[in-house]
C-alpha positions, 0 to 999 in steps of 0.5 A: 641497972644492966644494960645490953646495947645491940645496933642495927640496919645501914644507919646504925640504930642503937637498941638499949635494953635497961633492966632496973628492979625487975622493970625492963625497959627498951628504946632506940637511939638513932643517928640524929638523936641527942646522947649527951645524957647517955653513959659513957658505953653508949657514948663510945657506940654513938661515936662509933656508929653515928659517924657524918655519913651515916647521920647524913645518909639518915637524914636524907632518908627521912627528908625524902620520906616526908609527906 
């Protein structure tokens, strides 16, 4: 499987890219998503980039944007 990662935007979202036999496939993870299922290079990413403040910085964006 090759995987690229690429994060992006003030909360740091993680775009992984997978190709696996010919197949690709996207996806994001964002700060208050569970990883622990992830490989060790996204793992080290989230540990990174989803830091407290960013994770609570998302999660006040998506609590005043609720309807």
């Amino acid at each position: 499987m090759d995987v690229t990662t690429k994060v992006v935007g003030i909360y740091k979202i993680i775009e992984v890219r997978e190709k696996t036999d010919g197949a690709i496939h996207r996806r994001t993870i964002s700060p208050l998503d569970d990883t622990s299922a992830e490989n060790d290079e996204i793992k080290a990413l989230v540990a990174e980039h989803h830091t407290d403040s960013v994770k609570t910085a998302y999660l006040a964006t998506i609590n005043r944007t609720q309807i």
